[in-house]
C-alpha atoms as an extended CHARMM CRD file, in Angstrom:
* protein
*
       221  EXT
         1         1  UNK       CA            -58.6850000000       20.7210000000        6.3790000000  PROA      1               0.0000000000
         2         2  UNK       CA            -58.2760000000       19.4900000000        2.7220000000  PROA      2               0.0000000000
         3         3  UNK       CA            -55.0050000000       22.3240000000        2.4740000000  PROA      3               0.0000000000
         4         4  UNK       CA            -53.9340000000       20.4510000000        5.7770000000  PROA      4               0.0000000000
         5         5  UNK       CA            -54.0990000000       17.0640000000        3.7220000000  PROA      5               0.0000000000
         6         6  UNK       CA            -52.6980000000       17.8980000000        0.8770000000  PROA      6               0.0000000000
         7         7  UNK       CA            -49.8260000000       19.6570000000        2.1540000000  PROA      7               0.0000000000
         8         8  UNK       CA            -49.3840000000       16.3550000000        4.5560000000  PROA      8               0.0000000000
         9         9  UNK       CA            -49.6280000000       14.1500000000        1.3390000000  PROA      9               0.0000000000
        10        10  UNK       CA            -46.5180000000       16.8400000000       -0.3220000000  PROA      10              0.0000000000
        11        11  UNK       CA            -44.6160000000       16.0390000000        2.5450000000  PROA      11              0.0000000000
        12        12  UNK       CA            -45.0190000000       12.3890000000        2.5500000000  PROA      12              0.0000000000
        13        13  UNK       CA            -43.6100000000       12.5620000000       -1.0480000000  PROA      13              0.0000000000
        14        14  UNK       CA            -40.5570000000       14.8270000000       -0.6300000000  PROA      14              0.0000000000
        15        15  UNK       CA            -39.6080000000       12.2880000000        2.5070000000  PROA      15              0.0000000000
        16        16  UNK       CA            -40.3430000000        9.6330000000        0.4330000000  PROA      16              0.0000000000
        17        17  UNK       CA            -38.6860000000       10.8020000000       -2.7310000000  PROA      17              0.0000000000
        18        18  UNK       CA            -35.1790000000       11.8760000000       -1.0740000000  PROA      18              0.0000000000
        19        19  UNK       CA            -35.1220000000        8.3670000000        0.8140000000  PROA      19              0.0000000000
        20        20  UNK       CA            -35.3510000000        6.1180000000       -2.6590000000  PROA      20              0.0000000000
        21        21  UNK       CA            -32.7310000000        8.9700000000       -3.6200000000  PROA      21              0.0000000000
        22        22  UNK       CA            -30.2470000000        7.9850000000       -0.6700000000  PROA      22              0.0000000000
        23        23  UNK       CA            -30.7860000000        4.4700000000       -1.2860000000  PROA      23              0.0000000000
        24        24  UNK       CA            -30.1310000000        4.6420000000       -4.8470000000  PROA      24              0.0000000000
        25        25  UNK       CA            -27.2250000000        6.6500000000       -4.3310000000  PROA      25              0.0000000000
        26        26  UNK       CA            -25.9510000000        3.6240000000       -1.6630000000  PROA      26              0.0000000000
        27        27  UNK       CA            -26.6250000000        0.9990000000       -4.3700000000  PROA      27              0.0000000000
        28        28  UNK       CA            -24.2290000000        3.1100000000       -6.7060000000  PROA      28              0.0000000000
        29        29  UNK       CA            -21.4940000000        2.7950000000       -4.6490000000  PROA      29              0.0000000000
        30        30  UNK       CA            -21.5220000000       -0.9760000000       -4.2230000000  PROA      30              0.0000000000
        31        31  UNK       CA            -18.6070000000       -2.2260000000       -5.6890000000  PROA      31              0.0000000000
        32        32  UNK       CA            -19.2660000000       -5.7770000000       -6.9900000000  PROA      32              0.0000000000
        33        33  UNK       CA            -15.6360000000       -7.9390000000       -5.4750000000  PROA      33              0.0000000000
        34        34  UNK       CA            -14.2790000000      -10.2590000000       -7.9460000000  PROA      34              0.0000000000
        35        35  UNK       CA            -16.0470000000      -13.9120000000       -7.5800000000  PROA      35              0.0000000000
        36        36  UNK       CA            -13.5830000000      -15.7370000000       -4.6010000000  PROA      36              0.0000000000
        37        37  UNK       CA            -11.8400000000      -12.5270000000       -3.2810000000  PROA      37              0.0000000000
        38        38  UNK       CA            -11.9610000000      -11.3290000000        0.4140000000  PROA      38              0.0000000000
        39        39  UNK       CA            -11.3250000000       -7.4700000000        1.6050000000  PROA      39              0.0000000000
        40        40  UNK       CA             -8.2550000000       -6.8320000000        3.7090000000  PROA      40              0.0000000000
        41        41  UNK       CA             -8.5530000000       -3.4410000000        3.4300000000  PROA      41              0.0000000000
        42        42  UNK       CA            -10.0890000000       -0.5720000000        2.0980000000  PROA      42              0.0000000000
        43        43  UNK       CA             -9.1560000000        3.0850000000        1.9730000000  PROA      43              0.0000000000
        44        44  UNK       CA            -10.1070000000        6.4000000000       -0.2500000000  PROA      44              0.0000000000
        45        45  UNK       CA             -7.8000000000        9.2160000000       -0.5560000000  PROA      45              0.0000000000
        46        46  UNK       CA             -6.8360000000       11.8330000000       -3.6270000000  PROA      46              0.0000000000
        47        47  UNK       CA             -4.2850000000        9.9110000000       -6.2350000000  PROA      47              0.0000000000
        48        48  UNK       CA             -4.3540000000       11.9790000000       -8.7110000000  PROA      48              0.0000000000
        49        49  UNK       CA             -4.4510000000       15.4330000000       -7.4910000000  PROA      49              0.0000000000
        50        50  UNK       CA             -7.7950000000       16.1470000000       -8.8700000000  PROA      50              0.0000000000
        51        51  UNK       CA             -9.3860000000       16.8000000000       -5.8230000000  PROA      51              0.0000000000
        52        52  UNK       CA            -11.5330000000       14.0680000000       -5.9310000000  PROA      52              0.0000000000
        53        53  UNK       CA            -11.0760000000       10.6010000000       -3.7170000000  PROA      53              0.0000000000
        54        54  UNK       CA            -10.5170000000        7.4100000000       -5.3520000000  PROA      54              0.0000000000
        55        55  UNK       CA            -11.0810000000        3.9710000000       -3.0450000000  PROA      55              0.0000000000
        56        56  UNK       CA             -8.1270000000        1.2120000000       -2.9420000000  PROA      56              0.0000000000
        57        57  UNK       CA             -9.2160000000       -1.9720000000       -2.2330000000  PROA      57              0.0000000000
        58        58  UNK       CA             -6.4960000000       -4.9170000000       -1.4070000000  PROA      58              0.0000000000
        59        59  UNK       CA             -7.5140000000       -8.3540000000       -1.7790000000  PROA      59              0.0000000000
        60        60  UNK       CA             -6.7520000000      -11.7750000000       -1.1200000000  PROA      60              0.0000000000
        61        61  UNK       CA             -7.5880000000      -13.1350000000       -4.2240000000  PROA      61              0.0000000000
        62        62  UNK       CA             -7.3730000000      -17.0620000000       -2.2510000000  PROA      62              0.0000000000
        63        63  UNK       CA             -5.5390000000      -18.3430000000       -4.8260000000  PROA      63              0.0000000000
        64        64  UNK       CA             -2.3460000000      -20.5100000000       -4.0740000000  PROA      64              0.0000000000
        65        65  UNK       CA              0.8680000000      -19.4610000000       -5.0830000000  PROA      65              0.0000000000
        66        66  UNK       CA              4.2010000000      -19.7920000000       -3.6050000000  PROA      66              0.0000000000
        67        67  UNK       CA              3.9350000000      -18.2440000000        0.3540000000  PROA      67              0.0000000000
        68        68  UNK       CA              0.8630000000      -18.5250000000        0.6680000000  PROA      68              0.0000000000
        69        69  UNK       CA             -2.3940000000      -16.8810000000       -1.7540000000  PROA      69              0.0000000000
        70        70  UNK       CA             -1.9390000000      -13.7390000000       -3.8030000000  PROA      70              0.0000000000
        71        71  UNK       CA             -2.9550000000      -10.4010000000       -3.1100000000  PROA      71              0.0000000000
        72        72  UNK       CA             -4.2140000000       -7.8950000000       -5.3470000000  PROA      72              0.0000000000
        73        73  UNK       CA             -4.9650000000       -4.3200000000       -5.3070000000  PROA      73              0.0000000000
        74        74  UNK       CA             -8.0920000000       -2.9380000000       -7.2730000000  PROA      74              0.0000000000
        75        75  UNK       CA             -7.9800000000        1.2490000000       -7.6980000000  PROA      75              0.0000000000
        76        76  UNK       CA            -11.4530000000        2.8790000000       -8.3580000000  PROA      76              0.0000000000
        77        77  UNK       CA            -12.7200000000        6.0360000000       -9.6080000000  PROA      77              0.0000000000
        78        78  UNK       CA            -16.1000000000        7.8700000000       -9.0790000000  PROA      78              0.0000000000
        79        79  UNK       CA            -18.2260000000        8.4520000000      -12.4320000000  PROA      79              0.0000000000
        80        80  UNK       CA            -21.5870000000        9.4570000000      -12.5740000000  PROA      80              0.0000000000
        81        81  UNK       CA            -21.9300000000        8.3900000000       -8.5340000000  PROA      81              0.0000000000
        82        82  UNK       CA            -20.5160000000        4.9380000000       -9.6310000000  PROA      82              0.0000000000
        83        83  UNK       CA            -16.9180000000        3.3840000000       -8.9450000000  PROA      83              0.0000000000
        84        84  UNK       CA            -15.1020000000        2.4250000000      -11.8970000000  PROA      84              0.0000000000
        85        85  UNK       CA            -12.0850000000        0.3650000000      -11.7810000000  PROA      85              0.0000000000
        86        86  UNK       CA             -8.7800000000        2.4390000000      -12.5930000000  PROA      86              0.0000000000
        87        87  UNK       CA             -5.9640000000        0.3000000000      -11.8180000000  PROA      87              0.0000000000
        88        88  UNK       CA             -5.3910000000       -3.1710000000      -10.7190000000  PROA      88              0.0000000000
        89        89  UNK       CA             -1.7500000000       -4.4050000000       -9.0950000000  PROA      89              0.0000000000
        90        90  UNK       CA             -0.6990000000       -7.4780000000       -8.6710000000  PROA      90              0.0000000000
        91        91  UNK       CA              2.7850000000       -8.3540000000       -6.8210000000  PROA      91              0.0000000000
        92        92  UNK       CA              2.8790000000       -5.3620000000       -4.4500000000  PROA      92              0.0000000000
        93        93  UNK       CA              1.2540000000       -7.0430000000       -1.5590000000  PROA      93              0.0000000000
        94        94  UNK       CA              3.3890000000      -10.0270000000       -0.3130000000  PROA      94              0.0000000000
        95        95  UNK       CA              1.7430000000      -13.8160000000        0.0230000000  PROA      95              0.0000000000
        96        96  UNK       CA             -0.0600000000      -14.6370000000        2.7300000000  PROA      96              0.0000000000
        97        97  UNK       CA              2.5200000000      -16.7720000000        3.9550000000  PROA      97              0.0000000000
        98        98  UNK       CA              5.5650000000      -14.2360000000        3.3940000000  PROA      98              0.0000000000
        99        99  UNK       CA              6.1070000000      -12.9670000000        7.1190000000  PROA      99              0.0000000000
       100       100  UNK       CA              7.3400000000      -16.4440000000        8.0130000000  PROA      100             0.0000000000
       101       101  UNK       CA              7.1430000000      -17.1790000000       11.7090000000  PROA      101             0.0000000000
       102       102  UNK       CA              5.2460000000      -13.6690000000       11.9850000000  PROA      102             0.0000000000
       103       103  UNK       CA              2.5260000000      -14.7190000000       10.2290000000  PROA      103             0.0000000000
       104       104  UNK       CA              0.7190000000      -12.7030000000        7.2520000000  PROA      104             0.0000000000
       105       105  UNK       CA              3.4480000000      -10.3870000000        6.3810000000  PROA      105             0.0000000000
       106       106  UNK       CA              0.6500000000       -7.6100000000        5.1690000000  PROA      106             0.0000000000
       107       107  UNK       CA              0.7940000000       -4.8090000000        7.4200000000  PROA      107             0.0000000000
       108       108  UNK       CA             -1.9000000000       -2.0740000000        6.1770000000  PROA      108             0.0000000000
       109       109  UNK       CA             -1.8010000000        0.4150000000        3.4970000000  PROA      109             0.0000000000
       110       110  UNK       CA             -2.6140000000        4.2310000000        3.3050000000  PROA      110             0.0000000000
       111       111  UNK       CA             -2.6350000000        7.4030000000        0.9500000000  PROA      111             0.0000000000
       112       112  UNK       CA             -0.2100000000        9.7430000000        1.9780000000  PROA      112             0.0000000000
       113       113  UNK       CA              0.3860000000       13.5220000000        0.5200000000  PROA      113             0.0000000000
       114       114  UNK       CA             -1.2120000000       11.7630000000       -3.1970000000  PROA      114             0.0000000000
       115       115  UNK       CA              0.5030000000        8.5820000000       -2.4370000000  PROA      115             0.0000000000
       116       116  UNK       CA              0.2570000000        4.7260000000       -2.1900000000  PROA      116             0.0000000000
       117       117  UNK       CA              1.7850000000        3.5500000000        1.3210000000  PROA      117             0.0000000000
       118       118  UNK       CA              2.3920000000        0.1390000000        1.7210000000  PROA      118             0.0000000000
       119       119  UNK       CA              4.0440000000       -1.5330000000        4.7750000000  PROA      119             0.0000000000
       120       120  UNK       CA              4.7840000000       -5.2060000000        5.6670000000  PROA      120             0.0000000000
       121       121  UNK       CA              6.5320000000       -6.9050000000        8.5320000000  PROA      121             0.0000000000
       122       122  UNK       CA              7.9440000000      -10.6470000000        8.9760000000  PROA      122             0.0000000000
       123       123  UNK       CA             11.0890000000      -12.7690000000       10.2000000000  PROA      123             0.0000000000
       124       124  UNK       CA             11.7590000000      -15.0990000000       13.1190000000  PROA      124             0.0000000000
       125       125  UNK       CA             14.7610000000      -14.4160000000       15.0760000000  PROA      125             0.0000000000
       126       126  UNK       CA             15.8280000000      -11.6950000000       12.3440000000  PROA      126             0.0000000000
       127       127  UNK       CA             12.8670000000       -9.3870000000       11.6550000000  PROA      127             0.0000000000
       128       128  UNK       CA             12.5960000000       -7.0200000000        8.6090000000  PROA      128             0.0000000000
       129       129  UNK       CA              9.8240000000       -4.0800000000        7.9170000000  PROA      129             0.0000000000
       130       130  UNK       CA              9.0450000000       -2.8350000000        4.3600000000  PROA      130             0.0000000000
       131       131  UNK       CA              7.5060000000        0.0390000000        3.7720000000  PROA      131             0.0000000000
       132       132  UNK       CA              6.8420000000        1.1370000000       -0.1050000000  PROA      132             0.0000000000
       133       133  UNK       CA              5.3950000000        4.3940000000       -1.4810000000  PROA      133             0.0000000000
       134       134  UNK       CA              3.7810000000        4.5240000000       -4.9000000000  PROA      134             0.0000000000
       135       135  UNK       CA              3.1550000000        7.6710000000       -6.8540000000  PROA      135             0.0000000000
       136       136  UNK       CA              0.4350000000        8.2520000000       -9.9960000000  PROA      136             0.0000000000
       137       137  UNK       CA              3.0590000000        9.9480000000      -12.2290000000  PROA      137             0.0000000000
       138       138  UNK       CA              3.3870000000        9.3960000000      -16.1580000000  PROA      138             0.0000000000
       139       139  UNK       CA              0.0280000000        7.6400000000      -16.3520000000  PROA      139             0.0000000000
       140       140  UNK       CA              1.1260000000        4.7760000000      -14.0830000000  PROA      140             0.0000000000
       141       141  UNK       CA              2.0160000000        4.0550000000      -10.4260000000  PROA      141             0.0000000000
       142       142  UNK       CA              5.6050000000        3.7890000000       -9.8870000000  PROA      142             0.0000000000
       143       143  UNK       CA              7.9890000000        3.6710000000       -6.9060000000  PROA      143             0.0000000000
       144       144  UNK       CA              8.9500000000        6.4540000000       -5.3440000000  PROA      144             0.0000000000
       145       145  UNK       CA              9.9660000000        5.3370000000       -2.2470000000  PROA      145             0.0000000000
       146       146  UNK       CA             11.7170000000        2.0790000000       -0.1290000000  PROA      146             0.0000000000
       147       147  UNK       CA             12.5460000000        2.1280000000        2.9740000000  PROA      147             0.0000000000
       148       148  UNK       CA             14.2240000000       -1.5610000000        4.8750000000  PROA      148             0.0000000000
       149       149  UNK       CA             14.8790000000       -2.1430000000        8.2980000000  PROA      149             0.0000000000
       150       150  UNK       CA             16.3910000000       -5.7780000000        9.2050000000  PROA      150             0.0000000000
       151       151  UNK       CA             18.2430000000       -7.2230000000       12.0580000000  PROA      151             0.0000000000
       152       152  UNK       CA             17.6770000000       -8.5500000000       15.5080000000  PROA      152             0.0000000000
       153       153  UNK       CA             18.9350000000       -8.4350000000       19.1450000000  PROA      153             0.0000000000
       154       154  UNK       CA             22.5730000000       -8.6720000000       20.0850000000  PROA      154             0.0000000000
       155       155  UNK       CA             23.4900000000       -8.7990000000       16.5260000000  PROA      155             0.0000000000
       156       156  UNK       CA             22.7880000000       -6.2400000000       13.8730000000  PROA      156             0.0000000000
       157       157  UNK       CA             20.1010000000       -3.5030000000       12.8860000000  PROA      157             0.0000000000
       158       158  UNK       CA             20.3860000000       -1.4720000000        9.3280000000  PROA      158             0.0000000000
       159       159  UNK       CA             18.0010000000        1.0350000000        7.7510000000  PROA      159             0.0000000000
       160       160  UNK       CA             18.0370000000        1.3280000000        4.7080000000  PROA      160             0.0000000000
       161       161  UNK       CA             16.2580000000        4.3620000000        3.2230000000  PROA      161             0.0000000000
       162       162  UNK       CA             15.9650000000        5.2320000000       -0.8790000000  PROA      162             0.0000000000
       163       163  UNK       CA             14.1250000000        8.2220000000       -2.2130000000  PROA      163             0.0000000000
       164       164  UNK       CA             13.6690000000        7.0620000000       -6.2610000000  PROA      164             0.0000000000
       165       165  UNK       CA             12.6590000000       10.2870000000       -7.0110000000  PROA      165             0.0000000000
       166       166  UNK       CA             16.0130000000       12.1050000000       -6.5190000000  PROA      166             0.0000000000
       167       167  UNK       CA             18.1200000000        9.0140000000       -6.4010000000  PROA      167             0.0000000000
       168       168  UNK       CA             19.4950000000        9.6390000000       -3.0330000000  PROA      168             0.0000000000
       169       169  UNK       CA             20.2200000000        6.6230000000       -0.4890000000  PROA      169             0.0000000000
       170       170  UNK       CA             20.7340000000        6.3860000000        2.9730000000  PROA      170             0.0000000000
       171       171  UNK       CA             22.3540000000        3.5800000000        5.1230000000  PROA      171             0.0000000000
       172       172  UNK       CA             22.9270000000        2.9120000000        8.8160000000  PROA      172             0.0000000000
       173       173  UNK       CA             23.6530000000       -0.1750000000       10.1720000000  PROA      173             0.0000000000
       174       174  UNK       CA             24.4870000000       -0.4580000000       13.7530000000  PROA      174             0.0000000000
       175       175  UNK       CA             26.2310000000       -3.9000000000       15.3820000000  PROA      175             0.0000000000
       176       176  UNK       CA             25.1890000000       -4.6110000000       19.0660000000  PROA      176             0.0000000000
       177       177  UNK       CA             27.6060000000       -6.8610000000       21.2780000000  PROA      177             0.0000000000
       178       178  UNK       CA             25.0220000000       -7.0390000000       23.9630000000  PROA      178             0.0000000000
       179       179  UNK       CA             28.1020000000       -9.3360000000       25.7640000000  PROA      179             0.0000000000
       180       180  UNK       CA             30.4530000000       -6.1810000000       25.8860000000  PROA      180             0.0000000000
       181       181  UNK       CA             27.7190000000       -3.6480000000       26.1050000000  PROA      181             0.0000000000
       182       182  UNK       CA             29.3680000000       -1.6340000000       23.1660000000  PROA      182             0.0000000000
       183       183  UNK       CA             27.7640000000       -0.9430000000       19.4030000000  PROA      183             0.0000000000
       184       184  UNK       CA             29.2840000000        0.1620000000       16.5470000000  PROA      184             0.0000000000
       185       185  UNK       CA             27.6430000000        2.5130000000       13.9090000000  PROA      185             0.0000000000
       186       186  UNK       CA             28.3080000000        2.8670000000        9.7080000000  PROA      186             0.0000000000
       187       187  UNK       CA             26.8780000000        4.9230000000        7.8160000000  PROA      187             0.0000000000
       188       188  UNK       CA             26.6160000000        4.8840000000        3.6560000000  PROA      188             0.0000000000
       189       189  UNK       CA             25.5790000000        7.6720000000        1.3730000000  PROA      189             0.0000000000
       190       190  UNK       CA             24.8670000000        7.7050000000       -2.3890000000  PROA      190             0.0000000000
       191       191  UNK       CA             23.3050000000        8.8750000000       -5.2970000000  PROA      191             0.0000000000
       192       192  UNK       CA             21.2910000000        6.5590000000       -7.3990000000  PROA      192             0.0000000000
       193       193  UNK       CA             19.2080000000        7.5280000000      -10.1440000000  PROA      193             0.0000000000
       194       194  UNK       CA             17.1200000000        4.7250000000      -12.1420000000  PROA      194             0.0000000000
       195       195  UNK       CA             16.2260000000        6.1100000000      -15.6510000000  PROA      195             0.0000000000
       196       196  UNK       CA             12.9890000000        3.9430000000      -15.3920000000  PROA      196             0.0000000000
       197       197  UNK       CA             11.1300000000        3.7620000000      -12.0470000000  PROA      197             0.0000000000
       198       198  UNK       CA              9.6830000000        0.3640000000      -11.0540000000  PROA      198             0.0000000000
       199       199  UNK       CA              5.7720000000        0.1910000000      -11.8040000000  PROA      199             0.0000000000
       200       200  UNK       CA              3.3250000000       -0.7220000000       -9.2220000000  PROA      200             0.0000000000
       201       201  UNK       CA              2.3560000000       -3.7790000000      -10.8550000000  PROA      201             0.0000000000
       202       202  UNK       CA              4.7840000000       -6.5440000000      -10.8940000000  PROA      202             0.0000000000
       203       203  UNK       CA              6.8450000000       -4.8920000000       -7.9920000000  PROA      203             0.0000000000
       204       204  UNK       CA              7.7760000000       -7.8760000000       -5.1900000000  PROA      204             0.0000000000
       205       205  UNK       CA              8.6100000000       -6.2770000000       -1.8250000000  PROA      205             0.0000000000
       206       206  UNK       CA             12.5520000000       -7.2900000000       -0.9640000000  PROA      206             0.0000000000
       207       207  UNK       CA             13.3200000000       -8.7140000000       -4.7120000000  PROA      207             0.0000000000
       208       208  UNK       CA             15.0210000000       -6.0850000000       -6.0210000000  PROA      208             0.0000000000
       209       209  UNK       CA             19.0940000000       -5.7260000000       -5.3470000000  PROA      209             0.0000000000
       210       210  UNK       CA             21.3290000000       -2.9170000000       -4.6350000000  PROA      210             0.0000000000
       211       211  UNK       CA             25.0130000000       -3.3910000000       -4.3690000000  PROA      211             0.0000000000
       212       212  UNK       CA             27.0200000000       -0.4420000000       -2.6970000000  PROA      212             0.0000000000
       213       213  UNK       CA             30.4160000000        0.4520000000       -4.8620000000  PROA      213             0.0000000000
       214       214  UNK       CA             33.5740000000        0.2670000000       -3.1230000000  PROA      214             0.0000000000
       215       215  UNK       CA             31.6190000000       -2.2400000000       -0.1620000000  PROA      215             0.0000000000
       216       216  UNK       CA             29.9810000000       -5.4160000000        0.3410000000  PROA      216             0.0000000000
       217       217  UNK       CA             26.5920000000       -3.8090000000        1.5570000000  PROA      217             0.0000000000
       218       218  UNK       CA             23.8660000000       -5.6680000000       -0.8910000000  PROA      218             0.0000000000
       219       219  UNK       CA             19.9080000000       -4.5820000000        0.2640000000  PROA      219             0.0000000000
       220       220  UNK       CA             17.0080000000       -5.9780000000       -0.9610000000  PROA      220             0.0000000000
       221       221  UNK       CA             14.4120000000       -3.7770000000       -0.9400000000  PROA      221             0.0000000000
């Protein structure tokens, strides 16, 4: 009977002793938001290519600026079961007020193949979608990646699609005459290599200009 105790009593305290462990273990992961700041999303994915997941976090920081309050992304890494901040972006994430008649322009971000995906969406009449990819490369985050789609009905639609890596640029813009029923397509092609890729932080979606040579084609991507 006592055997039958005490082995109940050993029990009790593995049980016990593995629950204060998950619950500690839960408590480590907390990450403490900046005083004022809301979530608007969260996501974990490999960065870095060490195997291991770090978390993005983008907030609305609720401070006004022009457009609306100013977003911010935080980038954490595990140590020692604890998240430690890595990287913090500010300018990436359009204003809360950006997407004009759409409403917050701030469509969702995700980690894709080691990468920082970032896509936003706005207009009135004229719509435009921006969609961003960010790389961890010589010990920053820098562009990789733009691609721009603007227009609207009965008038225009272009794509405009720019791989930073390798410098090549594609362009299609296609005019509708909805009266006539007939569309016309034209198509660009070059090669554009920037000796300094843009960071992460301090990138604003659709502020930076690209003139095509021998045309009148300007993007803002």
């Amino acid at each position: 009977m006592k055997k039958q105790i005490s082995t109940y009593i050993l029990v009790l305290f593995i049980i016990s002793n593995l629950s204060c462990k998950i619950q500690e273990n839960k408590k480590s992961e907390i990450i403490q938001k900046p005083k004022s700041f809301k979530i608007l999303e969260e996501i974990e994915g490999d960065l870095d290519k060490d195997g291991i997941p770090e978390k993005v976090i983008v907030y609305d920081t609720e401070k006004e600026i022009d457009l609306g309050t100013e977003r911010q992304i935080y980038i954490y890494k595990r140590k020692n079961n604890n998240w430690k901040l890595w990287e913090k972006s500010i300018g990436a994430i359009l204003p809360s007020e950006h997407g004009g008649m759409m409403g917050d322009p701030f469509e969702g971000i995700s980690i894709e193949r080691n990468c920082i995906v970032i896509n936003h969406f706005g207009g009135s009449r004229q719509k435009w979608n921006y969609t961003h990819r960010f790389r961890f490369q010589s010990g920053e985050f820098q562009l990789i990646g733009a691609t721009v789609n603007f227009g609207s009905p009965c008038d225009y639609f272009f794509t405009f699609d720019y791989n930073l890596s390798n410098g090549k640029i594609n362009y299609e813009k296609e005019t509708e005459d909805c009266e006539n029923e007939n569309s016309k397509i034209e198509k660009e092609e070059m090669i554009r290599k920037l000796e300094t890729l843009p960071k992460m932080n301090g990138f604003y979606p659709g502020n930076t200009e690209l003139k095509f040579p021998k045309s009148e084609t300007t993007i803002y991507y």
